[in-house]
C-alpha positions in Angstrom: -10.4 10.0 -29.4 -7.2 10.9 -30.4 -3.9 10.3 -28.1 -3.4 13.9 -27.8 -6.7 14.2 -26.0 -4.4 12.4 -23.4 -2.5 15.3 -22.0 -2.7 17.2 -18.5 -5.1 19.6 -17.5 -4.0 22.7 -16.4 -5.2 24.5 -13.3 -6.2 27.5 -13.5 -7.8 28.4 -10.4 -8.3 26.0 -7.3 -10.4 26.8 -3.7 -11.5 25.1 -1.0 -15.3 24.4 -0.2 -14.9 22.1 2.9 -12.4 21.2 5.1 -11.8 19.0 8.0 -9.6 16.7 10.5 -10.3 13.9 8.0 -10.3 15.9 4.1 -11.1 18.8 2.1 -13.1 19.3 -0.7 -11.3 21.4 -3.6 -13.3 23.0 -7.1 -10.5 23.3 -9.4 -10.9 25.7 -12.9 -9.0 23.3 -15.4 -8.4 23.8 -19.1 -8.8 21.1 -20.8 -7.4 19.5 -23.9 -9.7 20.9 -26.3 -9.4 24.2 -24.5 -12.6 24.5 -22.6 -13.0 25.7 -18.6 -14.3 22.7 -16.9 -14.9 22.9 -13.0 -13.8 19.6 -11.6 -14.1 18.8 -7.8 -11.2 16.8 -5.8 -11.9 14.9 -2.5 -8.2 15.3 -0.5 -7.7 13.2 1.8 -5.4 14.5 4.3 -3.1 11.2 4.7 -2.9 8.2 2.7 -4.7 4.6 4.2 -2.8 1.5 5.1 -4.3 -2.4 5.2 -3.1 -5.6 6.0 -3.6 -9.1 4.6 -3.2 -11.0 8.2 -2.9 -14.6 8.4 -2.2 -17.5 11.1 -0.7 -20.7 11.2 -3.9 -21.6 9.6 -3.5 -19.5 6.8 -6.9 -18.1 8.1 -6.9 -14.5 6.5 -8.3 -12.2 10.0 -11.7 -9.9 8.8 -13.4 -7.2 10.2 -16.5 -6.3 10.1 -17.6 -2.5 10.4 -20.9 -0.7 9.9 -20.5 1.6 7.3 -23.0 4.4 7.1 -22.5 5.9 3.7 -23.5 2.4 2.2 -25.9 1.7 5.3 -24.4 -1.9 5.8 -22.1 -4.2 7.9 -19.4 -4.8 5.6 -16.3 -7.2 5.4 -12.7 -5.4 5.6 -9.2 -5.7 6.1 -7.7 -4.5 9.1 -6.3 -0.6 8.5 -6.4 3.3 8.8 -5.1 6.2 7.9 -1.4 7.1 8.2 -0.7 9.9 10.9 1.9 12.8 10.3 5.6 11.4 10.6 4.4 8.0 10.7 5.8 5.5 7.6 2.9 3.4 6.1 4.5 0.2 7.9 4.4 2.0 11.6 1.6 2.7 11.0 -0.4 -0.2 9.5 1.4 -2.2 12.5 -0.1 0.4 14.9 -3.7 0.1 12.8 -3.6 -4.1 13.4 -2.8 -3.8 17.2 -5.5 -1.2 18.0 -8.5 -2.7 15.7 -7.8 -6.6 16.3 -5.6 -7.1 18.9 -2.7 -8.6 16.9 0.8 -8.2 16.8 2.5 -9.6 13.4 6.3 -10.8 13.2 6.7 -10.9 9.1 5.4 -8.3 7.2 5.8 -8.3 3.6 4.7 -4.7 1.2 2.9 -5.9 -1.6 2.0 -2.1 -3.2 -0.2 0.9 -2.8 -2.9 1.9 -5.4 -5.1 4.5 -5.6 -8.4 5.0 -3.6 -10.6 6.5 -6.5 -8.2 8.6 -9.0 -11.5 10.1 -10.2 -11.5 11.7 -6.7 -8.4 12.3 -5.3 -4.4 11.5 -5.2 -5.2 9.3 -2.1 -3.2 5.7 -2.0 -3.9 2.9 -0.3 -0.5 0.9 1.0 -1.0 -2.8 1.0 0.7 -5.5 3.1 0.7 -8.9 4.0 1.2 -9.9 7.8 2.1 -13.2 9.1 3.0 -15.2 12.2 0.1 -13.1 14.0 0.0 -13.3 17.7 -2.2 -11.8 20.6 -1.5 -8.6 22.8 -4.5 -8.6 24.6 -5.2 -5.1 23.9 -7.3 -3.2 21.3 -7.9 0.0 21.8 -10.6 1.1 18.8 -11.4 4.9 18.4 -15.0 6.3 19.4 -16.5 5.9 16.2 -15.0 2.4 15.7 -17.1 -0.9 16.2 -15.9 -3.7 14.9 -15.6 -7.3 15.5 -13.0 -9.9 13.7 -13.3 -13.1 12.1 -11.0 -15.6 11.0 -12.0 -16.9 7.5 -10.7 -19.4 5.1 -8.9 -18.0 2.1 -11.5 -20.2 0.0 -14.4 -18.4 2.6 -13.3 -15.5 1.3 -12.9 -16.2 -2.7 -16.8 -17.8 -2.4 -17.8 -14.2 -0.3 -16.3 -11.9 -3.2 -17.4 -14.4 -5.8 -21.4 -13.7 -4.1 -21.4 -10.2 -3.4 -20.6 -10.7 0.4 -17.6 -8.8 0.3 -17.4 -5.7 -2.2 -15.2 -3.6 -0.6 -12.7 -1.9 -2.7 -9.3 -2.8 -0.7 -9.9 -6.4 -0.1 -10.8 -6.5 -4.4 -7.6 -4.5 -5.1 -5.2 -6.7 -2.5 -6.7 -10.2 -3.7 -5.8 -8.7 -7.8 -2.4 -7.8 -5.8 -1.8 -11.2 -4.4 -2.7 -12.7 -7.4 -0.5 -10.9 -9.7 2.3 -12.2 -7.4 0.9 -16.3 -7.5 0.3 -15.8 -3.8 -3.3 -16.9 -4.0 
């Protein structure tokens, strides 16, 4: 492959094939590099996600767990959502970590965003890291939300990603994030 094989695509026609509250499914026309029409199809997701790395005093890292039904399985997660219209990615992650858990954080810390599957979509995931965590009594989950949270170890956690317990792509991408910065 040669580096000019590496340019943009252009567009040449674009539509929509599904669309709801949550995303819309786009079939672009694109030229491509070596000049052939290609149809290529784009999952837009209508607002970017936010998660937090929450600990306590303990340096317990607080985990979710959620029943996802594209992957038929309980799975492991951090604590997020999606960000609403006119919200910043910090409102609204702090927003996401009261309704789901129940917690209210004092230091908050951005470590990044990434993206969600660039194969798909322009969607980003912001990433940050919460601590000095403490209880509001309140969580206030929406109807198709049931979760329950755990407090786990930081070496829990390591030895669950290190066994296939935990393979969900945020939690992956935040630990690479926290270990670029020698944070764990």
């Amino acid at each position: 492959m040669t580096s000019s094989s590496l340019t943009s695509w252009q567009r040449l026609r674009s539509r929509t094939a599904f669309s709801n509250q949550w995303l819309s499914v786009e079939l672009d026309d694109v030229r491509l590099p070596n000049g052939q029409v290609y149809e290529y199809t784009l999952i837009r997701r209508l607002a970017d996600g936010v998660a937090v790395f929450a600990f306590d005093d303990q340096q317990r890292l607080l985990l979710e767990q959620e029943y996802r039904y594209p992957v038929d399985q309980v799975i492991w997660q951090l604590p997020g959502g999606l960000v609403d219209a006119h919200e910043d990615p910090l409102t609204a992650i702090q927003r996401e970590l009261a309704e789901e858990t129940g917690y209210e954080a004092e230091v908050w810390e951005y470590l990044g965003a990434f993206w969600a599957n660039p194969a798909l979509g322009e969607a980003k995931i912001h990433l940050y890291l919460a601590h000095k965590l403490r209880p509001t009594g309140r969580v206030e989950l929406d109807p198709a939300e049931f979760i329950t949270t755990a407090w786990r170890s930081w070496e829990w956690v390591k030895e669950a990603v290190r066994k296939g317990e935990i393979r969900e792509r945020v939690i992956l991408a935040g630990m690479g994030m926290l270990m670029a910065r020698g944070l764990c």
